[in-house]
C-alpha angles and dihedrals in degrees: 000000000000098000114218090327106127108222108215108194111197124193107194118121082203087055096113096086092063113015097080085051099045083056098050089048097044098055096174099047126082108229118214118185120192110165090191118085091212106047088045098053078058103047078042087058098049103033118022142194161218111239128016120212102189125193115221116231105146139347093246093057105035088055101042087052091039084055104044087047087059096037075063105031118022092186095033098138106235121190117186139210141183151166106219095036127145138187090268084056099052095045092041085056094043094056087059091062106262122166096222143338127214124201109225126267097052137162116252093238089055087062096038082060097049097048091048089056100056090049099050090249110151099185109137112246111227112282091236117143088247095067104054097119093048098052076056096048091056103039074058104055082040101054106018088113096061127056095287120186143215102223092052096047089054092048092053090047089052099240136115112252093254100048091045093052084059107051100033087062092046096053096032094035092229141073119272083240099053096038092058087044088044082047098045084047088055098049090050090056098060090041098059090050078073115077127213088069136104131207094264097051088057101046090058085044094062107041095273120128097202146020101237100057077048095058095048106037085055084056094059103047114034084026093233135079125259090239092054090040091055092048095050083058087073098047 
C-alpha cells in the first residue's frame, strides 16, 4: 500500500530537465522516471500508477504503449508530450482518450497544471507571467463542464484574446476551441463507460447545453456516435 501518495510514472529518455522539479513541487506524489518504453510497460504491469506522461517518439511506440496502458488500465490518465509534435498529432492523441498534451518546450507550472487537472486538484498555480498558460490550462480543466468562454480564460491568463489565441495554439498545438471540445469529448468517454446515465445527462456533464451538439460534436471527434462508443464497450 502507498497511502494517498500519487504515484506519477513518467516514460521520456529527455525527462531529466523537469522530473526532479516536478518532485520538489508535488510534494505528495511519488515520481518514477523510466526513459525506456519497454522497462516501463513492465514496471506499468507490476506496479501501477495514477497518472501517465508519455513522451512522444513515433507513432509506432507512443500507440502501442498508449494501448497496452489501456488494455491494463481503461481509465489510466495519460498526458503527452512531445517535441516534434503538431496539431494532427494532438488531435490524433486526443481521440485515444488522453487527459492533456504539452508541446515541448513547457513551463513547469504548465505541467503542474495539467497534472493537477487530471487528477481533480483545484489549487491555484502562481500568478507569474510565465505561467500564463498554465493559469488557462487549469481554469480549463476547472471549468470545461460549464459554459466557459474565451474571452474569460484570456483575461485569467492575463492576455488579450488575440494574442492568447496565439500563443495558446503555439505551446498546446491546437486551438483553445478544439482542445475544450477534445477535453469535453474525453471526459465523456470516461463517463459513458459508467451505466445509470442517458445521453442527455452526459452532454450537460460535460459542458455541453444540449444533446444534439453532443451528439455531434462526439462524432466529429472520436468519429462515432456516443451511442455506438457505449455499446463497443460490451463487446
Amino acid at each position: 500500500m502507498r497511502g494517498l501518495r500519487k504515484r506519477i510514472l513518467i516514460i521520456d529518455s529527455f525527462a531529466d530537465g523537469y522530473h526532479e522539479r516536478l518532485g520538489s513541487s508535488l510534494t505528495g506524489c511519488e515520481i518514477i522516471a523510466i526513459p525506456d518504453y519497454h522497462e516501463a510497460g513492465e514496471f506499468f504491469f507490476h506496479n501501477g500508477s495514477d497518472l501517465i506522461l508519455l513522451n512522444y517518439d513515433d507513432d509506432a511506440s507512443c500507440f502501442r504503449m498508449l494501448r497496452f496502458i489501456r488494455s491494463l488500465n481503461p481509465l489510466m490518465p495519460v498526458i503527452i508530450t512531445a517535441s516534434n509534435g503538431s496539431e494532427d498529432l494532438a488531435v490524433k492523441v486526443f481521440r485515444h482518450g488522453v487527459k492533456d498534451y504539452l508541446k515541448k518546450p513547457f513551463e513547469t507550472a504548465e505541467l503542474i497544471a495539467s497534472i493537477k487537472g487530471a487528477f481533480g486538484i483545484m489549487t491555484p498555480i502562481n500568478n507569474r507571467r510565465s505561467d500564463n498558460i498554465g493559469r488557462a490550462v487549469y481554469c480549463i480543466h476547472k471549468y470545461y463542464n460549464t459554459k466557459i468562454r474565451l474571452s474569460s480564460i484570456a483575461r485569467e491568463a492575463g492576455m488579450s484574446v488575440s494574442c492568447f489565441e496565439k500563443r495558446f495554439k503555439k505551446e498546446k498545438g491546437v486551438t483553445f476551441k478544439r482542445y475544450v471540445n477534445e477535453l469535453r469529448i474525453s471526459r465523456a468517454k470516461d463517463i459513458l463507460k459508467e451505466d445509470g446515465l442517458s445521453m442527455n445527462d452526459v452532454a450537460f456533464a460535460c459542458g455541453f447545453t444540449n444533446q444534439f451538439h453532443f451528439t455531434r460534436m462526439f462524432n466529429k471527434i472520436a468519429h462515432v456516435t456516443p451511442t455506438a462508443f457505449k455499446k463497443s464497450l460490451r463487446r
